[in-house]
C-alpha positions as CSV (number, residue, x, y, z in Angstrom):
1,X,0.0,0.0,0.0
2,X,1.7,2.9,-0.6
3,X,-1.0,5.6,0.7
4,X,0.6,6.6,4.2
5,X,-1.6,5.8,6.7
6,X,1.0,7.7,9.3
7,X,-0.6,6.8,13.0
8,X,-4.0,5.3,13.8
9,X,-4.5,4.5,17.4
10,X,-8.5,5.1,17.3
11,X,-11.7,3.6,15.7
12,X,-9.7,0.3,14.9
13,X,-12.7,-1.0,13.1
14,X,-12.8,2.1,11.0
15,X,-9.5,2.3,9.8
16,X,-9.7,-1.8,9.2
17,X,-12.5,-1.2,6.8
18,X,-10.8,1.8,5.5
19,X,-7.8,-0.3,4.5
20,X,-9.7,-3.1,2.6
21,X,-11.7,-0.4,0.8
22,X,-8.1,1.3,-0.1
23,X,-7.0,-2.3,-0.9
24,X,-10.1,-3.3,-2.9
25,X,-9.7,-0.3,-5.4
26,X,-6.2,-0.3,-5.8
27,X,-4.5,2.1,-3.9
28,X,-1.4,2.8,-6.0
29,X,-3.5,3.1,-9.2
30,X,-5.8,5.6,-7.2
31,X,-2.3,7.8,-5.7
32,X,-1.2,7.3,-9.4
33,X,-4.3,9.1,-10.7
34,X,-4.3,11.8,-8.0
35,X,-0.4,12.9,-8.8
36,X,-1.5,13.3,-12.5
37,X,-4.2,15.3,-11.5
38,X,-2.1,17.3,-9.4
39,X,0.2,17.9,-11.9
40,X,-2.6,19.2,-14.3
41,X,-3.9,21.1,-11.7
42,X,-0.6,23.0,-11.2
43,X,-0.5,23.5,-14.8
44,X,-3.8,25.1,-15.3
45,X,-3.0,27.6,-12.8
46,X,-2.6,30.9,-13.6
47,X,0.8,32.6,-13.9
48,X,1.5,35.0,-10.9
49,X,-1.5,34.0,-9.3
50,X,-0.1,33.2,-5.7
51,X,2.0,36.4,-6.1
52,X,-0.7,38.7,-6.6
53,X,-2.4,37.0,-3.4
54,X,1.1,37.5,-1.4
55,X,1.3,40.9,-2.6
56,X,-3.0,41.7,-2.0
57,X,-2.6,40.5,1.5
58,X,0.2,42.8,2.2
59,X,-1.3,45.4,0.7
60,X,-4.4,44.9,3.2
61,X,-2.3,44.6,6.1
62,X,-0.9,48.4,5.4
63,X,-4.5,49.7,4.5
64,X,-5.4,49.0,0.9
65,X,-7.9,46.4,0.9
66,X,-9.2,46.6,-2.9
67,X,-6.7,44.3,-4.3
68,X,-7.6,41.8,-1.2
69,X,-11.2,42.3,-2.0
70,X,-10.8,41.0,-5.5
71,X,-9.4,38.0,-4.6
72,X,-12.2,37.5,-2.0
73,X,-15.0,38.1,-4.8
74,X,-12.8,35.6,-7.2
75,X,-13.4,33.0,-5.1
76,X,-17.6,33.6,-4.1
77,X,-19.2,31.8,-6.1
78,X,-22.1,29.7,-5.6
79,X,-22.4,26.1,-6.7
80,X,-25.6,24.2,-7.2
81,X,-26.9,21.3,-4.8
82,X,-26.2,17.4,-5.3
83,X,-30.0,15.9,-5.5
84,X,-30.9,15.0,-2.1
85,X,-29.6,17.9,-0.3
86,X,-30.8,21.1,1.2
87,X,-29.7,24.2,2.7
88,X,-30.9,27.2,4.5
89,X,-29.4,30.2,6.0
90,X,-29.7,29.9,9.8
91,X,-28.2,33.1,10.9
92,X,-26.6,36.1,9.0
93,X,-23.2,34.1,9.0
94,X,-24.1,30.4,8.9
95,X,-25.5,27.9,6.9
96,X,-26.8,24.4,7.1
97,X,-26.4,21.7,4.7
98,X,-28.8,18.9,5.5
99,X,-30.1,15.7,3.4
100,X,-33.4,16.8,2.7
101,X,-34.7,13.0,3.7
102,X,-34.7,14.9,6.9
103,X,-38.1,16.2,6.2
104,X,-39.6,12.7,6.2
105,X,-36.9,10.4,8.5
106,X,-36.7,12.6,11.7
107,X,-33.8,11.2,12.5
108,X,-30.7,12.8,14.6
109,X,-27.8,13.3,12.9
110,X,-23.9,14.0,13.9
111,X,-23.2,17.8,12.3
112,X,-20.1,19.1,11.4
113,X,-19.3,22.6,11.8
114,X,-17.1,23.8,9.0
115,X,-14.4,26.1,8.6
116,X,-13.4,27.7,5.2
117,X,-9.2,27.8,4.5
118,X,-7.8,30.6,2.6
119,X,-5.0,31.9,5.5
120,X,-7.3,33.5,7.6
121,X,-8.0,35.8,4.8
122,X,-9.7,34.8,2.0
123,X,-12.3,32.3,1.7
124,X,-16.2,32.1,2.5
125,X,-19.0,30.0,3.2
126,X,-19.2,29.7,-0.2
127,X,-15.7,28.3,-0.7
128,X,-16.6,25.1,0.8
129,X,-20.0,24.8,-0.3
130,X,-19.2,21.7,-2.6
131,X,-17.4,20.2,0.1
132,X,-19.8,20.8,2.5
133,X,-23.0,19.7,0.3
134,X,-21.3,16.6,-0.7
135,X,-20.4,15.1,2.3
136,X,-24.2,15.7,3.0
137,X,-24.8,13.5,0.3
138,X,-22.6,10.9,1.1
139,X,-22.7,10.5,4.4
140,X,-26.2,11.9,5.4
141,X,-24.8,14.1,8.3
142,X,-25.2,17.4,8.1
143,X,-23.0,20.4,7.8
144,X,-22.8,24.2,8.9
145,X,-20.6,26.3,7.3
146,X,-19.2,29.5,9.1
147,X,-18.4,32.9,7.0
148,X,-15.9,33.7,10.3
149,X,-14.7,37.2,10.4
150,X,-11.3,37.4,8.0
151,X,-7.7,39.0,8.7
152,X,-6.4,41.2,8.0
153,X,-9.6,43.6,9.4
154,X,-10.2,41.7,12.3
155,X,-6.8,39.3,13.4
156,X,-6.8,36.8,15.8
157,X,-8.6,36.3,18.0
158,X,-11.5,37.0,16.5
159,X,-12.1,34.5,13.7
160,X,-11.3,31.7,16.7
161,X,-14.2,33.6,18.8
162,X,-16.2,33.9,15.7
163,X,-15.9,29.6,16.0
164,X,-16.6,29.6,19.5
165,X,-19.7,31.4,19.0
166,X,-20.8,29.5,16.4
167,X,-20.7,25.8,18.7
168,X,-22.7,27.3,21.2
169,X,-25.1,28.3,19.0
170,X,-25.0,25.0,17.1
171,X,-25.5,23.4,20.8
172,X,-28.1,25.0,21.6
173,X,-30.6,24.5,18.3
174,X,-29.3,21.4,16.8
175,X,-31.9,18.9,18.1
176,X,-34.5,21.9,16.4
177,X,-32.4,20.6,13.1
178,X,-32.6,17.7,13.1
179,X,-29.3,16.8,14.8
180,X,-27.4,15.5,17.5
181,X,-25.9,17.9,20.2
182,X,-24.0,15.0,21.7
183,X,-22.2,14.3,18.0
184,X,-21.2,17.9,17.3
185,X,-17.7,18.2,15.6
186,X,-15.5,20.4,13.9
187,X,-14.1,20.7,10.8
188,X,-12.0,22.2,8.5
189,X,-9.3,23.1,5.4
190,X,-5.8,24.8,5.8
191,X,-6.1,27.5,7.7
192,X,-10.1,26.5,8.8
193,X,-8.4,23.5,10.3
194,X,-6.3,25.4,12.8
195,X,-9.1,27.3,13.7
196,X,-11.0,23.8,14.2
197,X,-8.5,22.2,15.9
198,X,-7.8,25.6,18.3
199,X,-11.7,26.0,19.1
200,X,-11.7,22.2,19.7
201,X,-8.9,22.2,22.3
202,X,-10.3,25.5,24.2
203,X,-13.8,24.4,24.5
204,X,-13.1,21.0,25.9
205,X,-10.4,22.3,28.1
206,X,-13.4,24.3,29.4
207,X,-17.1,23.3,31.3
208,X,-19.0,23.2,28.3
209,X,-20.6,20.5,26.2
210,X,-17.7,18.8,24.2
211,X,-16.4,19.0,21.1
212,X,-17.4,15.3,19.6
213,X,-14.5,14.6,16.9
214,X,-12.4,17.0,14.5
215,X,-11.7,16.1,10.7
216,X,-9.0,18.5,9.3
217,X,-7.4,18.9,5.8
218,X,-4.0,19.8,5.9
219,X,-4.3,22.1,8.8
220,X,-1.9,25.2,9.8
221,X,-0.6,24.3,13.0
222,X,2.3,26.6,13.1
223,X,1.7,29.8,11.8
224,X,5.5,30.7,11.1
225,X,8.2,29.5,8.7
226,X,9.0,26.1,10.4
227,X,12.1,25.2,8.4
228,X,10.6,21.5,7.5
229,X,11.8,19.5,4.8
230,X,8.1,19.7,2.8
231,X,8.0,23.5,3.8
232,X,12.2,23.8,1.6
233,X,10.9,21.3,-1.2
234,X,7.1,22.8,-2.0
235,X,7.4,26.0,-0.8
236,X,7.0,27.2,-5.0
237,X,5.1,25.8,-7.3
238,X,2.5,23.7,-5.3
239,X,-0.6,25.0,-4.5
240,X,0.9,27.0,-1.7
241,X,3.6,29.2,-1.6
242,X,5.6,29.7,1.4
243,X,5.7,33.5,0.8
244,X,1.8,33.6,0.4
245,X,1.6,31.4,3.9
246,X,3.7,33.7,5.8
247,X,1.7,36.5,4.5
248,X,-1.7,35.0,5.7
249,X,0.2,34.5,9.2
250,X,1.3,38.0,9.2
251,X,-2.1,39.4,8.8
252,X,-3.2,37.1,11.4
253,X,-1.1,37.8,13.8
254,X,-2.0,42.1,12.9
255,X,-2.2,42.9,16.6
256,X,0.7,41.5,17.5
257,X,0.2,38.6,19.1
258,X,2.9,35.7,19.3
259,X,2.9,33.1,16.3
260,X,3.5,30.7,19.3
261,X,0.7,31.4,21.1
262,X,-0.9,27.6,21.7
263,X,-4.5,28.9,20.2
264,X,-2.4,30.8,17.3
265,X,-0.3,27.7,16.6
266,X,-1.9,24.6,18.0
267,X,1.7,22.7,17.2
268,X,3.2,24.6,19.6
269,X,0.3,23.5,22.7
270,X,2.0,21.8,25.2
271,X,0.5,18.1,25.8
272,X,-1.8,18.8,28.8
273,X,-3.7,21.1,26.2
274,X,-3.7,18.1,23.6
275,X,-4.7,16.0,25.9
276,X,-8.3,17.6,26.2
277,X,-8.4,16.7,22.1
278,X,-11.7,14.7,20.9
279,X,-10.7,12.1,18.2
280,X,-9.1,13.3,15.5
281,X,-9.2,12.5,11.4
282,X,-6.7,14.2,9.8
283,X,-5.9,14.1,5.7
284,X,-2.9,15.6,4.5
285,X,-1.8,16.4,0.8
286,X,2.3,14.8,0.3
287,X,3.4,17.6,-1.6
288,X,2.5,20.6,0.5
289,X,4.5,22.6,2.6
290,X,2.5,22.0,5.4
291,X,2.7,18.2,5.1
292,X,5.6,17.9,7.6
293,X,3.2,20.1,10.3
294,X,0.7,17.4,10.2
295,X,3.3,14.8,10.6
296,X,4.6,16.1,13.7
297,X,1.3,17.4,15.3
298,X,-0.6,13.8,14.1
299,X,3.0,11.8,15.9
300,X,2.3,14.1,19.3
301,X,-1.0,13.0,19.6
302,X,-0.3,9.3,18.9
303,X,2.6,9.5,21.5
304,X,-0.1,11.1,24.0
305,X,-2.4,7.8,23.3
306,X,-4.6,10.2,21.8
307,X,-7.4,8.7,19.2
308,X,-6.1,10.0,15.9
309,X,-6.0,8.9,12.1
310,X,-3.8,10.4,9.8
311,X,-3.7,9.6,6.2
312,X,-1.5,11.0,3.6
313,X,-2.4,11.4,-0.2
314,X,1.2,11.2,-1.7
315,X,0.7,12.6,-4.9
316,X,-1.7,15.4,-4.1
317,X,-1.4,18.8,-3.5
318,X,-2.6,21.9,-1.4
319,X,-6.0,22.9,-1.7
320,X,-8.1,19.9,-3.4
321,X,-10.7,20.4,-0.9
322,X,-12.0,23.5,-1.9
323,X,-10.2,24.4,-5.4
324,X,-11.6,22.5,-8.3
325,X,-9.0,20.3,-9.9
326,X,-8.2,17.1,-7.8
327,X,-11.1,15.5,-8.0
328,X,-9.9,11.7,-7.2
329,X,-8.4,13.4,-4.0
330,X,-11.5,15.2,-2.8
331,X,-13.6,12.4,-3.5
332,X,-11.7,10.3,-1.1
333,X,-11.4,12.9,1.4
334,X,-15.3,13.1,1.0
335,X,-15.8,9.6,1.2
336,X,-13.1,9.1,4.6
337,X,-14.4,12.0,6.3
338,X,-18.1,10.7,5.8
339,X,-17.5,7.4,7.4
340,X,-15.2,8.7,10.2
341,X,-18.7,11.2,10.8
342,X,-20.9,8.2,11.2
């Protein structure tokens, strides 16, 4: 098998049937199909485009947001729904993807809460909107997506609080959707992961109802040039630039807090703070900068006993989540995440 399948000390069951399915369709043909992919995917993208982002994020950090605000609008639009699902707007900055079987079954389901990547930035709720619809589909959970507030207007904390906000509300009216407040977990891409995994380890550090599982793609969690071997090799020319990542952390970080700041950088969280982590499904791309970051974070939590999954697409790159392009690599995410939901 030569999928990387880096630590798995949860769910044993899951990750068995995981492994036959991987086995059944041929793994290497399937990580074959999802380097070419990649490689297209690089080569339809536009020249200068990560350079313009670099230079419209720095341009917002010293005032000019119009440049910023392109790239923001670039990246709005709104897909259509798979048949059988449904969504509504349940509050000015949320929305709920739910299979619409629900008006019929009246069933509870596990939802995800869902964070957008795009380096704190960029992004919306419309970013993930494919994602988040499709797992609907698949799995029949349901989803709500978050349009948290972006850097770099409003730096951290306030997306993280924007998260924090958005659980309790979820808590509080998910059995009046259909949902189960006992299976409410977060989720997220790139920079929406570290917010997932940082809202995660503050509320269940905390009094509250707990944070039921996380599922993260290729998450930030150190927001600062870590001098890793993925971060020297694909730090051009795949799918993330290291000089557009430590521009997102730079706006960020806008008010001056400290890249090491365990809510900031979850990486950097010493164990006692991991140790309040729910179980964790984490999918990384091989050829991404922040590859090596999961690695380490995915190995800490294994070493902790901590239930966690990590699964590595070799051939892929940053960004099949949300950026058309990768499709064999989404649709497995899709299809792991779904069954690690139910």
């Amino acid at each position: 098998m030569r999928w990387i399948l880096l630590c798995c000390t949860f769910a044993i069951a899951v990750c068995m049937v995981n492994a036959a399915a991987w086995k059944s369709r041929s793994v290497s043909d399937l990580d074959a199909k999802m380097g070419k992919e990649a490689k297209t995917f690089l080569g339809n993208m536009p020249a200068g485009l990560q350079g313009r982002q670099t230079d419209a994020v720095l341009q917002a950090i010293e005032g000019n947001n119009m440049p910023l605000n392109d790239v923001r609008s670039s990246r709005n639009s709104h897909p259509e729904l798979p048949t059988g699902v449904t969504a509504k707007t349940v509050a000015p900055d949320m929305r709920l993807y739910y299979p619409s079987a629900m008006l019929t079954d009246g069933g509870k389901r596990p939802l995800l809460i869902y964070l957008h990547g795009g380096g704190w930035t960029f992004g919306s709720i419309w970013s993930c909107a494919r994602f988040c619809s499709d797992l609907v589909a698949y799995s029949g959970c349901m989803v709500l997506a978050l349009d948290y507030r972006l850097a770099p207007e409003h730096p951290y904390p306030a997306g993280l609080e924007d998260c924090i906000k958005a659980w309790k509300y979820a808590h509080d009216n998910a059995e009046s959707w259909g949902a189960d407040p006992g299976r409410i977990s977060f989720g997220g891409d790139s920079s929406g992961g570290n917010l997932a995994l940082a809202a995660a380890m503050k509320l269940n550090a905390g009094d509250s109802a707990k944070v039921h599982s996380l599922v993260v793609f290729y998450p930030v969690t150190k927001a600062f040039c870590d001098g890793s071997s993925s971060w020297n090799e694909f730090g051009y020319g795949y799918g993330l630039d290291s000089s557009l990542m430590e521009a997102f952390n730079k706006a960020y970080l806008h008010n001056g807090s400290e890249a090491e700041d365990m809510f900031v950088s979850v990486g950097c969280a010493p164990d006692e703070a991991l140790l309040s982590l729910p179980p964790v499904l984490m999918i990384n791309a091989g050829k991404d900068i922040l590859r090596d970051q999961g690695r380490e974070f995915a190995g800490r939590l294994s070493r902790l006993g901590k239930e966690i999954c990590h699964v590595e697409f070799p051939g892929a790159v940053h960004l099949f989540i949300t950026v058309e392009g990768q499709p064999s690599a989404r649709a497995e995410a899709v299809r792991l995440a779904g069954d690690f939901m139910l």
